[in-house]
Phi, psi and omega in degrees: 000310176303327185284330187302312176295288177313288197311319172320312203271016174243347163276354164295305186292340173297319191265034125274344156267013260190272199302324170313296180261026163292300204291342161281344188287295210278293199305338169300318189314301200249359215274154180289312192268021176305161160275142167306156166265175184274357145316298214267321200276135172324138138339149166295330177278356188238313225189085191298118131060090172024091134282002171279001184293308204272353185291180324306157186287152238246352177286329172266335162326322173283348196244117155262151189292147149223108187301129178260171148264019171260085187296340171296017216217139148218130208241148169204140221264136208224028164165138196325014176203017179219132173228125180277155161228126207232144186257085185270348171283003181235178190281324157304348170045024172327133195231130153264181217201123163238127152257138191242114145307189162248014171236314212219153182242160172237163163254143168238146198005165192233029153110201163267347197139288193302353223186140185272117184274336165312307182314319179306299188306303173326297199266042173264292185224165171258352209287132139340160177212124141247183193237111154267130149266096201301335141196185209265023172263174197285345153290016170226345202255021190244041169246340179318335177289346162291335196236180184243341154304161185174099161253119165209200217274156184244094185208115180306314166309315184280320179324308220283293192307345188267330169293329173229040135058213188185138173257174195291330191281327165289315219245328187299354159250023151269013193220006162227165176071202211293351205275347170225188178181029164208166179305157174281156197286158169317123162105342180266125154256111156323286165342313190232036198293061168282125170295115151290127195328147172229185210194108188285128185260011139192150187243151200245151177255186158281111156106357154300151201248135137287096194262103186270357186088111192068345180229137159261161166224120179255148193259123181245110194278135193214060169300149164150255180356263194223169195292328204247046189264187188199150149193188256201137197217108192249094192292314176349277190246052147037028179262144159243146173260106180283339219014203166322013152331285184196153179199175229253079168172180181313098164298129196260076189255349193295289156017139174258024175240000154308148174209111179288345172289335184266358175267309163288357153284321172279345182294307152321308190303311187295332180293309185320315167263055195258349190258010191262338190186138212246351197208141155259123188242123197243152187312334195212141225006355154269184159205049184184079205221141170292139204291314192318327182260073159244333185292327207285320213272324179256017158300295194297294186323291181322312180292322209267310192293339138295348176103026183250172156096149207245157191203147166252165204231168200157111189080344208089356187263138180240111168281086188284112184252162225219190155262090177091005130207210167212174171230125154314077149222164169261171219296325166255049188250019194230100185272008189267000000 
């Protein structure tokens, strides 16, 4: 019997410690306030620091503002019939887009998410509204489950990403630790954050016109960012839409679904037609950057891929700085 006793009472403390450290797991696991891990948190050359330090950015003092009721949102018209709409409180600084026709409205990608970008849109306009997605990563797809339109690249990869979404355990340290730095809007719980999977209703080629009525959009297939990006080209009022092409900050050549040669094609390609649009409207932080610098942007590219150009390194990742922006890539995507 004692010995029978002493074995009880040590499978109890085994199964109170057991449980003991279930329950720090699953709270690192869900808790809303977890910290990145050294895995999830970014490098200093990818996610600076306080980079909220640097707002506001010196491009919107000059763009008007238009007020909404979504305070998680800054919307700014940026021709009588285009409005960025920009999230600077979380660390991607993420820009959707509403371009408006005289039949129809487009959203071009929709952000992160965090915030109701349908209302927003609502109180914009009255126009049918669909979603074009200059491509599929989750920082432009995470509002798409508001609407019933859904367009993006006829590409198995851009399909695939719009098809399985993204869950709480991928997205939760975009929303604790340095990735935000102002409250989340009311009523949004981290702890349980998904984009949900959507199902695209219609796929675009290279060289498809969006006919919003009286304004067009032609879709210019632009791989190398991800296969299936694009970007949306308004000869009217001579705006190109980049999404993630390119935008006026550390450019994302690192990634394993880059693909440089093809980044560097599209990058000719946009050069080639550079006299088609006088402004870029880009995924992220700026939403107004003068068109010359795409010649610049594949200049830099051509130096780095010579062994040129000055950089700090982390890790494997080399950081190349530019005039109005950098380019991200790593050490061995460089044979020289």
């Amino acid at each position: 019997m004692h010995k029978r006793r002493k074995f009880t009472l040590f499978k109890g403390a085994v199964f109170i410690l057991c449980s003991l450290v279930f329950l720090v797991l699953t709270h690192n696991q869900c808790s809303p306030d977890k910290k990145q891990t050294s895995e999830e948190k970014r490098s200093e050359l990818i996610q600076p620091a306080k980079w909220w330090e640097k707002l506001p950015r010196p491009v919107y003092a000059n763009l008007e503002k238009v007020e909404t009721s979504q305070e998680w949102f800054e919307v700014y018209r940026l021709t009588q019939d285009t409005y960025a709409i920009y999230e600077p409180f979380q660390f991607e600084e993420a820009i959707s887009y509403l371009a408006l026709g005289k039949k129809r409205a487009v959203v071009i990608d929709t952000g992160t998410g965090i915030g109701d970008l349908k209302q927003v849109i609502n109180e914009l306009t009255a126009l049918p509204v669909s979603i074009v997605n200059t491509h599929t990563h989750w920082d432009h797809i995470g509002s798409n489950h508001q609407f019933k339109e859904i367009a993006c690249f006829n590409d198995k990869d851009c399909i695939r990403k719009l098809q399985e979404g993204a869950d709480t355990q991928r997205l939760l340290p975009s929303v604790t630790g340095d990735s935000i730095w102002k409250p989340l809007p009311e009523g949004f719980d981290s702890s349980t954050w998904k984009i949900p999977p959507v199902e695209p209703t219609s796929l675009l080629e290279n060289g498809d016109l969006v006919d919003l009525g009286e304004r067009t959009l032609e879709v210019i297939h632009t791989p190398g960012h991800s296969p299936g990006s694009v970007c949306l080209l308004d000869k009217k009022n001579k705006i190109l839409f980049t999404g993630d092409t390119f935008f006026p900050g550390p450019l994302y050549a690192y990634p394993e679904d880059v693909n440089i040669e093809d980044y560097m094609a599209s990058l000719q390609k946009l050069k080639d037609r550079m006299d088609e649009y006088d402004y870029l409207c880009s995924g992220h932080n700026d939403p107004w950057i003068k068109s010359e610098v795409i010649a610049r942007v594949k200049k830099a590219f051509e130096e780095i891929l010579e062994g040129k150009g000055e950089y700090k390194q982390d890790n494997g990742i080399r950081r190349y700085f530019f005039d109005g922006f950098d380019i991200l890539i790593r050490a061995d995507m460089i044979k020289n």
